[in-house]
N, C-alpha and C positions, 0 to 999 in steps of 0.2 A: 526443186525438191527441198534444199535446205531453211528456202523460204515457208513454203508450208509448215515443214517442220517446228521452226521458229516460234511459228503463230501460235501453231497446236499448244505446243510448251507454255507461250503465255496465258491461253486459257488455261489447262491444267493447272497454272499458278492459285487461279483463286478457288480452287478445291481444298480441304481441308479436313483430311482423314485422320482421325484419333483412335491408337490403336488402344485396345484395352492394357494398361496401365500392369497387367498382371503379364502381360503377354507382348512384349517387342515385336517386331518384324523384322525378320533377318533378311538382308538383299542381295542374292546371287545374281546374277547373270548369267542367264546358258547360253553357250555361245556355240553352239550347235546348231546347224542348219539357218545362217542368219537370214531374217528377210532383207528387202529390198530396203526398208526404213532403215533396220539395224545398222544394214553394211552406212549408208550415210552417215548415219552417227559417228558411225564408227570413224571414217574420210576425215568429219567436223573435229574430230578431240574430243567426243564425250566420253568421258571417262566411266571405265567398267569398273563397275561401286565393288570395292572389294566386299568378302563376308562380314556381317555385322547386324546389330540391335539395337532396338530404339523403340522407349517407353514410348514417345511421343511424334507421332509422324504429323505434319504439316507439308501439303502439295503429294504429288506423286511422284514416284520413279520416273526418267523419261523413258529409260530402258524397255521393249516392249515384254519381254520375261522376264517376270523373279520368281522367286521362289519363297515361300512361308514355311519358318518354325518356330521354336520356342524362344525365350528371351536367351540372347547368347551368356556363353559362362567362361566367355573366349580370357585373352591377354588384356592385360590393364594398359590404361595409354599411359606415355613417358613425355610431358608437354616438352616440345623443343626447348630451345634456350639461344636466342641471339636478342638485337639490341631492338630490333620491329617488333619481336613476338612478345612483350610486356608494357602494350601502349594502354592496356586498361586499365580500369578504375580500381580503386585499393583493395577490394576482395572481388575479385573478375570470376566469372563464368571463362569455359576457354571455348573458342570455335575451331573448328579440325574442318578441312577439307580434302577432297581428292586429286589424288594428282595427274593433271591434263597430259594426254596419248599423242598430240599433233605436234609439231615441231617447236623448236628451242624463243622463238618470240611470242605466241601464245602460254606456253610452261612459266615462261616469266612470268607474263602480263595477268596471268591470271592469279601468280600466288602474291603479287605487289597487291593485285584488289583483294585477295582475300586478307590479307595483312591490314591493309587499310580499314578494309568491313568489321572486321576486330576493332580497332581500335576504335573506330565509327560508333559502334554500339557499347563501349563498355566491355570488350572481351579483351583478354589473352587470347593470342595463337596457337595453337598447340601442335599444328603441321599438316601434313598429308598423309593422304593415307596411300601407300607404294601402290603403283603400277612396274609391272615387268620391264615395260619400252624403256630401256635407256639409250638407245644410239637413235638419232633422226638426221636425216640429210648426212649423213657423215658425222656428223657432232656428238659427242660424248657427253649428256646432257647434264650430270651429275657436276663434273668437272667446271665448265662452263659457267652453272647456277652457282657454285661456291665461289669462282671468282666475281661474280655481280653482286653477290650480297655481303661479301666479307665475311661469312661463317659457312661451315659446312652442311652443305647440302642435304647431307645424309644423315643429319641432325637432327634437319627437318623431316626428313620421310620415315613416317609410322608404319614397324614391321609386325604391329601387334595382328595377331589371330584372332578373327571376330570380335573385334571390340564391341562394348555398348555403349550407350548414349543417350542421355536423357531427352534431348532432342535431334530431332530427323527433320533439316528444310531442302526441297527440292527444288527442281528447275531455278528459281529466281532471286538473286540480292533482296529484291522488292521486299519481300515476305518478314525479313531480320530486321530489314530495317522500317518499315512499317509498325513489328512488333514492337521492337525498341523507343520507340516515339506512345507506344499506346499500353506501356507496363507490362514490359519484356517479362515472358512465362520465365526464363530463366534463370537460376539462383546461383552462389559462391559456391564455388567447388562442382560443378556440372558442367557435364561434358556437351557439345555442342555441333551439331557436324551439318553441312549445306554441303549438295549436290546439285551441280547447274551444269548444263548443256552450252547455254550461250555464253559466248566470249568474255573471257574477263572485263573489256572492257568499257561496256554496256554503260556502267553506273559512275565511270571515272569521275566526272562532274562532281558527284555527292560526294563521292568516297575521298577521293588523293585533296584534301584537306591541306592548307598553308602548313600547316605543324606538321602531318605526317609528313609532306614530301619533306620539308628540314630533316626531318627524322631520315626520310629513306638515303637523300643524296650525304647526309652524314655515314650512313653503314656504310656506303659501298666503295672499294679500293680504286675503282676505276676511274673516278676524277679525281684522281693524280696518277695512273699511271699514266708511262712515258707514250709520247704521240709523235713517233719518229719520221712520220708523212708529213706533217709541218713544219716546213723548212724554212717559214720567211715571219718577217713581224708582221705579214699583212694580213688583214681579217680573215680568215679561216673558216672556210665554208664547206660544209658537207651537203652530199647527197646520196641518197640511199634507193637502188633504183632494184625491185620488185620483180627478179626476175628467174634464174635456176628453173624447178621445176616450173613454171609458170609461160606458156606463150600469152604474146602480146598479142591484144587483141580478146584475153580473158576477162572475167569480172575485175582482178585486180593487177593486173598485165596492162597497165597504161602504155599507149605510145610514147615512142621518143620524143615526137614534137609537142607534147603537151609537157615533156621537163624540160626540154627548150625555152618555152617560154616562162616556165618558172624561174631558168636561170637568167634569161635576160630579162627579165622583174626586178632580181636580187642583184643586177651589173647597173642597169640603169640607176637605183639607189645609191649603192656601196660605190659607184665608178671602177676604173680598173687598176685599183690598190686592193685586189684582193686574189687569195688562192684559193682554186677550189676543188675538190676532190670527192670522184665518183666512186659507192663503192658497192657490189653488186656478186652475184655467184652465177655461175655457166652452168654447172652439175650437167653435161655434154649436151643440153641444150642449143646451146649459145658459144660462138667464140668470140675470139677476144678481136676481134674485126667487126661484132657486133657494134661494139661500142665507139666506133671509129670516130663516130659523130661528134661525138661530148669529146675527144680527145683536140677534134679541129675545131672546138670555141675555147683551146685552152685549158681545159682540166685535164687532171689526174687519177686516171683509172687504177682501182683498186679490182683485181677479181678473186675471186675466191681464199679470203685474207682469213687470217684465223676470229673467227666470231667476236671473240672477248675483244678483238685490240682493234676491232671496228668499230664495235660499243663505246670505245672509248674512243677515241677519233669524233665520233658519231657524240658521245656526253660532251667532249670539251670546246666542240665547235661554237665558233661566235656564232654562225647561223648555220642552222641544221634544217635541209628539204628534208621532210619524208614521203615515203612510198607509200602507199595504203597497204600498208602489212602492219604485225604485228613486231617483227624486229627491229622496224624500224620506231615503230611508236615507243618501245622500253626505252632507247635511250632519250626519244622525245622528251620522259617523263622525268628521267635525271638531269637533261639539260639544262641549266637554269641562265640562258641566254636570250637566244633569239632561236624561234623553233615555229616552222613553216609546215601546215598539214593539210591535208584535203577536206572540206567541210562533211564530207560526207560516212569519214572513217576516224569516229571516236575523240574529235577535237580536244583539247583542254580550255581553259578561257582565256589563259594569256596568250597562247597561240594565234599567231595571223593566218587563219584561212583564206580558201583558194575555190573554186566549183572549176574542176578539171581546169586547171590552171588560170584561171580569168581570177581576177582579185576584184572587189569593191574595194568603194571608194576608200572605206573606212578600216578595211585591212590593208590595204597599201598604206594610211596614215602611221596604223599600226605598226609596221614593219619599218614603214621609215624611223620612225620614234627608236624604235630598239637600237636600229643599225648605227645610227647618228651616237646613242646611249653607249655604245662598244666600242665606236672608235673611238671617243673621247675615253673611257675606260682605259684603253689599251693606251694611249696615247700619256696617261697619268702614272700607270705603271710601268712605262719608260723611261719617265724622269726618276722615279722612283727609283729603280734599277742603277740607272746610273749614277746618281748620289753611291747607292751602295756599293758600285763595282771600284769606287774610288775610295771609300770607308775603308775596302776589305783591303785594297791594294795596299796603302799605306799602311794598316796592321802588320801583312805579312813582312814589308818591308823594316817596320820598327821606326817610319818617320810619318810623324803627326803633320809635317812640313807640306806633305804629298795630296793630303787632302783635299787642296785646291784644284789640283792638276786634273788635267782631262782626263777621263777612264782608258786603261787601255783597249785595244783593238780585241783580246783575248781575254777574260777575265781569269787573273792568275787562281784564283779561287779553284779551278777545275782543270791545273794542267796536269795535276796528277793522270789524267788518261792520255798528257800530250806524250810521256815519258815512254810511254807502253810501244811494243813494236810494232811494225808498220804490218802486218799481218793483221788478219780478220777487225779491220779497220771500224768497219761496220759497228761491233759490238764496244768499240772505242767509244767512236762519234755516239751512238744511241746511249750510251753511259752517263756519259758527259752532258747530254737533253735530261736524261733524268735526275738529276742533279742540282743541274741551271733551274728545274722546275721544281723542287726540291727548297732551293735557295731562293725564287720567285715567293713561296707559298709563307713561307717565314719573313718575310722581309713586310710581306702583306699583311701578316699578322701582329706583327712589330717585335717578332722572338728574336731581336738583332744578338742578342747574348749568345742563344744557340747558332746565329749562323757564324759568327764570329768564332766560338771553338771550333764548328765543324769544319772554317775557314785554315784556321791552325793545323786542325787533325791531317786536311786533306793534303796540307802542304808538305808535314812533317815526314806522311807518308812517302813522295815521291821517289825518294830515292831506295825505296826498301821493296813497294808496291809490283814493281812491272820487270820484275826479271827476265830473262830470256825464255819465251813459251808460258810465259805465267799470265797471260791476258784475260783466261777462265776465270780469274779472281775476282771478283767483282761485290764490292759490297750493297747487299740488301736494306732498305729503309721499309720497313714495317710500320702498319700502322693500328696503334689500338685506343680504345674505344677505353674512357673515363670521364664518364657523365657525358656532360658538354663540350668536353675536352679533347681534342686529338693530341693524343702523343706520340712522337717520332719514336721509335726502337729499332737497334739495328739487332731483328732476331735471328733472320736467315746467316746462317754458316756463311762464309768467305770459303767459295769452294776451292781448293785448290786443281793447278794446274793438269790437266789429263787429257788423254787422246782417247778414239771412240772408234770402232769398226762401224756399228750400226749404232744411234739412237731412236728413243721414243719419248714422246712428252715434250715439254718446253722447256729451254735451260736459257736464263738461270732466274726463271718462277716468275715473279713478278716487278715491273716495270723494267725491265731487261730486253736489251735484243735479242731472236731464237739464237740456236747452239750454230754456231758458223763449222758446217766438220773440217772446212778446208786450211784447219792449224797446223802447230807445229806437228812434226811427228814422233810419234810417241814413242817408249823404250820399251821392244814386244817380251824384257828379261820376267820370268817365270815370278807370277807372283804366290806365295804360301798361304795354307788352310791358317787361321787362327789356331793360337796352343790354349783352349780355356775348354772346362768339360763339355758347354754345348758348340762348338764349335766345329764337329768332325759328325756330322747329321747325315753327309749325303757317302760316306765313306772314302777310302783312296780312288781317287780317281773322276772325284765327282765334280760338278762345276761349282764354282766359288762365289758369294756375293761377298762385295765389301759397300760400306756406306761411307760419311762423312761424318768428322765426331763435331758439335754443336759448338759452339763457344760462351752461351749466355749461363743457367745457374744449374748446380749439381742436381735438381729433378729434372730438368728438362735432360740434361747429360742423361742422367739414369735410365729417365723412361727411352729416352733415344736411343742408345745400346739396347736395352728389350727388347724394344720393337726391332730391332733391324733381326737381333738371335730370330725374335717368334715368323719374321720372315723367312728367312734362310730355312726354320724349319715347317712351316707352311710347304715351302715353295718346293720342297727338300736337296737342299742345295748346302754347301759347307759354309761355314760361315770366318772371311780373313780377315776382318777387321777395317778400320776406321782411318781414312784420309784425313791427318789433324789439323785441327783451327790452330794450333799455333797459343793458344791460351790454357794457362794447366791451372791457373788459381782465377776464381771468382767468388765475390761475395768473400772472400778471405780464407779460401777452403782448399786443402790444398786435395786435388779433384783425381791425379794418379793414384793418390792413395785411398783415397774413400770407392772410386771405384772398383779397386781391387778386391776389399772388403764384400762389397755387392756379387760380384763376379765370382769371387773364387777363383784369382789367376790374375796373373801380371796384367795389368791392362795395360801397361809401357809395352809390351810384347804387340797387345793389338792393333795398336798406331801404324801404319804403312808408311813408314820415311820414302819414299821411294820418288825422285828427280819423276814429276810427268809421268806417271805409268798407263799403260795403253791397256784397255779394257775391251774387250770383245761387244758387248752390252750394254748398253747406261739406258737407264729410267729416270728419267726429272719429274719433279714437281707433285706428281699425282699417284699416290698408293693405288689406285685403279685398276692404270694402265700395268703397274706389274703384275697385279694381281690377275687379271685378266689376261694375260701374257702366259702365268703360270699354269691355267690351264691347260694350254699347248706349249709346251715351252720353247720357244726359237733358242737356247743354249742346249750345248751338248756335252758331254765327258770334259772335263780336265779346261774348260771355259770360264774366264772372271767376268760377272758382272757386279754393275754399278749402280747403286740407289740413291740417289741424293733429293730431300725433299727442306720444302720451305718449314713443312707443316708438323704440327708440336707433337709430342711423345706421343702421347693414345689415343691420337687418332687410327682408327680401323683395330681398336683394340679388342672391342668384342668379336671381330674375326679368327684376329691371331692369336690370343691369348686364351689359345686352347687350354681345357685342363691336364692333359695330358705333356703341353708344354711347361703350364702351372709348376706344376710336380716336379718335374724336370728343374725347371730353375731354382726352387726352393732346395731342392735335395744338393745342387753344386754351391749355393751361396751360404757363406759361412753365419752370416746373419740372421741364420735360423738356428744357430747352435752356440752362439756367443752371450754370454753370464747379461743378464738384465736385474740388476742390482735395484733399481728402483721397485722393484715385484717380489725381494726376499722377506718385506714386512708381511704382504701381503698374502703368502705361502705360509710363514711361520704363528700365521694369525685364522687359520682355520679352511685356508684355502678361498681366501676371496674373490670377486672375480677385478680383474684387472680389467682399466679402461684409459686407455691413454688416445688423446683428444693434440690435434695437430693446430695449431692457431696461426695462421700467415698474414707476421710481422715485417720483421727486418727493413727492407729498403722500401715496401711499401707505407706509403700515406695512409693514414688512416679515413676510409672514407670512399677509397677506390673500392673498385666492384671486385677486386679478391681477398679484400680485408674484411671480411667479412668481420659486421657488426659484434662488440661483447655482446651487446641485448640478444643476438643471435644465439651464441654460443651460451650464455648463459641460460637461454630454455632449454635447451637440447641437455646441460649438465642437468638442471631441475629435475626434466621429464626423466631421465634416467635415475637420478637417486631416489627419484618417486618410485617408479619400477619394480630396483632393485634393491635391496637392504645393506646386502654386505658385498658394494664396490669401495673399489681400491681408486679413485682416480686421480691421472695423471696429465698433467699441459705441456705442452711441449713447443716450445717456439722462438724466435729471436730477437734480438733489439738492434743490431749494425748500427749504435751509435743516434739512432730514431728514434726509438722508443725507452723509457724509462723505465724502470722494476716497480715504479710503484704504479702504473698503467695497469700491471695485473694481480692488482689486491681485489678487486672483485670477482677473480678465481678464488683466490686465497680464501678471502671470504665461505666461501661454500666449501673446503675444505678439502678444494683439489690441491693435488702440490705439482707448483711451477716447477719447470726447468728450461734455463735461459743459455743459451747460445754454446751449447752442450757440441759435443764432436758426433759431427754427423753420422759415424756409424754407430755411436750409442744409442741417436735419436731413434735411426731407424731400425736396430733390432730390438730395443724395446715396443717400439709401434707395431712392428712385424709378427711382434709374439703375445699381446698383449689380445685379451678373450675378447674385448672390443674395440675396436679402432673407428677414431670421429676422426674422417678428413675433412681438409677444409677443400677450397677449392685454388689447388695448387699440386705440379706435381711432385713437391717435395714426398709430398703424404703418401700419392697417389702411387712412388717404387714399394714404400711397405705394404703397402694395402695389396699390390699384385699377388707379394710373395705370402700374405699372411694365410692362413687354413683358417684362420675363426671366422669371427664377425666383421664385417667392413660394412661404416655405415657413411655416405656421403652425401653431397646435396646432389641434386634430379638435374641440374642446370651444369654439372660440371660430369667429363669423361665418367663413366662408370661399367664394369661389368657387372655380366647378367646375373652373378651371386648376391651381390653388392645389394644393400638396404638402401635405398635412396627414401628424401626427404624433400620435400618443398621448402626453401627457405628458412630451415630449420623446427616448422611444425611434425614434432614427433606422435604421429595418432595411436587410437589403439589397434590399426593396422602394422603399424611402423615397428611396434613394441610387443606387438604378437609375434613378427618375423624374427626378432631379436630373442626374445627367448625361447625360439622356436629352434634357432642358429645354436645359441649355445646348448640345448639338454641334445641336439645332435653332435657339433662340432666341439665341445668343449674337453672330452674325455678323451679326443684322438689324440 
């Protein structure tokens, strides 16, 4: 049947319906009474095309009902913003598509090609258009997708209502890219959307281009998270074996003895210096006696492991089998090794295919080529390593003398985790791999500078690091994206020490081993509501969250506090404050007292000093899982939970930052009632309107993607005092010894007035209160902007709520500048 299917779709391909230009087609789906065809589709993943419009249709729906009406007058689209969705050309068209119904390697595979197809043609991405299904096989798909692409998921998925769209392409890649070779209909600034039936992977060949996949295996965090299954220096081999819901004996239910001989293909080559590991799901299928086979040629069965840290096992592998699935082909497509596939399921070129395990000549040549290629690889960054384990040894010891000498058996660089107690051992050792790999990645790169301080750092710590029960500490290496650049940051909190009745999610986030509960035991001594006005939400008696307070700069602190209050009050729970990092001044600021100011209330009071305290509750990593939690809430009366996340201040902030919350924090924080002295010319001058403009300087480079460009900022002032006659404007931003005063004479110039490295809560109640605020994309900006009642205008590509004026890369239109003086003859007299 799905062959038929198939076919049907590709003729419908060369059909070519133009709707009348006055008149879109909107495409529903009744999913009422489905046929025998629908329900298939339905099995396949073809996605039910949410409501929407479109001047221009090419191909048909596959769908066999829609529905026709008028051109939609629906919600505007919000293009995503990660580092794949701006591969096109200098004034790009954007393409949007739908988001795939079938399970979690399909949902990848098909938004990597449509990312690619973008970029293929000259587009920006603009995302997906949301489907309902987020949980597939047990998998929380949301979740998942944000840890493979290194941004948030839900970034990407479009919750706009009947959008429209200059163009509508169905069923087929072909048709885009066809057009795009023959004077693409499509222009700058149109909106662009493809609806296809068939598997993403169809067009891999065309699409995953030398440059994009650079591009893709650059996003994604998961070639370098830690791969705690590989125990040994010897070639490291994955297999991915096709199974869960699926009997053998299916279309894509391969026999055992056909990866059999795959694997003794890949022993006969490689010899028996190498370790291999199977990794596969039962879902009550299958037990774990299934696999007894592959365990008696020596591998190492994996079953039902958590997705993401397969993926990753499965990207870093020197040689990776795949199954003819689709979960397995995504990491195929990140691995940039040695990657073994069936000829018959979506090949790439560099790959050495197989016809149901039998290799040609010229694929066996192929594979020997690579294997031979790896083990001399590995065999260089060996020696590599050991130069450096005797570099670092002799630093830490202070004798240049030592350099000679043989490396040690332990590389002192990492015994910071030898110190720690013999308790939950596991998340020790897997620390200490992430690290080693960590220290590998840099040494590769020739950053010997950076591993030499982190050398210092790591040693300095020993003695202060691994207290009794304090093992939960575990420092986070983050990674972000600057140009072509990867730069290390350590942004996730060091969480401190705790005990857990029950958890949910993954601790502690990423490249870490999960939460081991079998620690020390925690002190069950009663912990207290917070004393600050939003903090007593759920009343006496009620269950308590506390979070973890951040360590890195006073916006990320600020909006992090918000979000945990607008949780507590979401969730309606009391809200007791913050497990400290241990760090009160960053960026030179001293962070107790500014957030006080924010707050309205001790925030020394909020801090939970309390030796390991024992929590009924913990949620790691993922806003989601609490939030979906809260629906039904597993706590009850007079119960602490715990929230600790990797991830930055606003995220999930158009959830929780109700206006009713809004209101709430504005009326507790003093920062809305505090004298803005830079605004009394401006009052005693006829009542001008004030416009203070956030600029993010300080410790950043000029150049990096949050520094956003003068020439930026300086249209955005232009398009404004073109606007408006009688503003007041104001700059606001910092120098940390990086930047110079005379850097912003080209403010001055236009006759805004600077103000430099000003005391943060000046900054931010004048921002707060001012009739316009221009954030940058930072969340220093981003705490006044919460609290403020006027105008907040930000760029499209950074956090924003749904008040909020967003702007494309600082083109202000007469859309942009209608909302704006739309905001003010509303909000300006409150």
């Amino acid at each position: 049947m799905r062959s038929v299917i198939l076919l049907t779709l590709a003729a419908l391909a060369a059909a070519d319906v133009c709707a009348d230009p006055e008149e879109g087609l909107a495409l529903l789906q009744l999913r009422e009474n489905m046929t025998e065809t629908e329900a298939e589709e339905e099995e396949a993943g073809c996605a039910k095309i949410p409501e929407h419009s479109c001047t221009s249709i090419h191909g048909q729906p596959f769908q066999t009902k829609t529905s026709q009406r008028r051109k939609s007058t629906g919600d505007e689209l919000s293009p995503a913003d990660c580092r794949l969705c701006k591969l096109g050309a200098q004034k790009p068209a954007t393409l949007y598509a739908v988001e795939r119904r079938d399970g979690l390697g399909e949902r990848a595979a098909n938004l990597i090609n449509m990312m690619a197809l973008a970029a293929k043609v000259g587009m920006n991405f603009g995302g997906l258009l949301e489907q309902a299904k987020k949980e597939v096989h047990g998998v929380y798909v949301p979740v998942s997708m944000t840890e493979l692409l290194g941004t948030s998921y839900r970034r990407i998925l479009q919750k706009a209502h009947a959008p429209h769209f200059d163009h509508c392409y169905f069923v087929d890649e072909q048709q885009i890219l066809d057009a795009a070779k023959h004077g693409a209909p499509w222009h700058h600034g149109q909106d662009v959307l493809f609806v296809g039936c068939i598997t993403g992977m169809v067009h891999n060949s065309e699409l995953l281009t030398p440059s994009f996949l650079d591009q893709l295996r650059k996003s994604t965090p998961l070639l370098k998270r830690a791969t705690p299954h590989y125990k040994t220096k010897k070639l490291r081999v994955a297999m991915h074996l096709r199974r869960g819901d699926l009997h053998i004996g299916t279309n894509r239910g391969m026999p055992d003895e056909m990866y059999h001989r795959i694997m003794n293909t890949v022993r006969a080559i490689a010899g028996d210096d190498v370790e291999i590991h199977v990794f596969s799901s039962t879902e009550k299928n299958y037990k774990p006696a299934s696999f007894k086979s592959y365990r008696n040629r020596g591998a190492k069965v994996h079953l039902d492991g958590n997705e993401v840290d397969d993926w990753a096992h499965m990207m870093q592998a020197d040689v990776l089998l795949l199954s003819p699935s689709s979960f397995a082909w995504v990491p195929g497509v990140f691995n940039p090794n040695c990657v073994v596939g069936f000829n018959r399921y979506y090949p790439m070129g560099h790959w050495a295919v197989h016809r149901d395990g039998e290799f040609s000549h010229s694929a066996l040549a192929k594979l020997e080529k690579c294997i031979e290629e790896r083990k001399a690889a590995k065999a260089k960054h060996g020696r590599i390593l050991e130069k450096a384990s005797i570099k670092t040894a002799a630093i830490e010891t202070g004798s240049t003398a030592k350099m000679s000498q043989s490396p040690p058996a332990s590389p002192t660089t990492f015994d910071l985790f030898d110190t720690c107690p013999k308790k939950r051992v596991r998340d020790r050792i897997d620390s200490r791999r992430f690290h080693e790999k960590w220290f590998r990645t840099m040494v590769r790169q020739g950053a010997w500078r950076r591993v030499l301080l982190a050398s210092l750092a790591f040693g300095s710590a020993r003695s202060s690091s691994c207290q009794a029960g304090d093992v939960g500490s575990l420092l986070q290496m983050h990674h972000y994206d600057q140009g072509d650049e990867v730069e290390d940051k350590m942004e996730c909190t060091k969480v401190p020490a705790h005990t857990c009745m029950t958890t949910q999610g993954r601790y502690p986030f990423k490249g870490h081993a999960p939460y081991d509960e079998n620690g020390v035991e925690g002190k069950e001594d009663h912990l207290p509501v917070g004393d600050c006005p939003l903090c007593n939400g759920a009343g006496n008696g009620g269950a308590t969250l506390f979070g973890v307070e951040r360590f890195d700069g006073m916006g990320e602190r600020g909006a992090g506090l918000i979000k945990m209050l607008a949780m507590a009050d979401y969730a309606k729970l009391n809200f007791g404050g913050l497990l400290p990092s241990g760090n009160e001044s960053s960026h030179g600021v001293d962070m107790p007292k500014s957030m006080s100011v924010l707050l309205g209330a001790d925030y020394g009071k909020l801090l939970v000093n309390r030796e390991n305290p024992q929590f009924d509750h913990c949620f790691y990593s993922e806003e989601e899982i609490f939030l979906d939690a809260a629906k039904s809430p597993p706590w009850s009366n007079g119960q602490s939970v715990l929230f600790a996340t990797c991830r930055t201040g606003p995220w999930y902030a158009d959830v929780l930052l109700t206006d009713e919350f809004r209101k709430k924090l504005r009326e507790s924080s003093p920062l809305m009632r505090q004298k803005v002295p830079h605004f009394e010319g401006a009052l005693k001058e006829g009542g001008k309107i004030t416009v203070a403009m956030h600029v993010r300087r300080g410790d950043l480079e000029t150049g990096s993607w949050r520094a956003v460009p003068d020439e930026t900022n300086y249209r955005i002032i232009d398009r404004i005092k073109s606007a408006f006659d009688n503003v007041d404007f104001h700059v606001y931003s910092s120098t940390e010894g990086k930047h110079a005063e005379s850097e912003f004479d080209g403010y001055r110039n236009r006759g805004v007035s600077v103000h430099l490295d000003g005391e943060v809560d000046e900054d931010w109640a004048h921002m707060a209160q001012a009739d316009i605020l221009l954030l940058a994309q930072s969340t220093f900006g981003w705490v006044p902007g919460v609290l403020s009642d006027k105008c907040v205008v930000t760029f499209s590509s950074f956090h924003h709520l749904a008040d909020w004026i967003a702007h494309r890369d600082g083109n202000l239109g007469e859309k942009e500048l209608k909302s704006i003086k739309s905001c003010l003859s509303e909000k300006r007299l409150v």
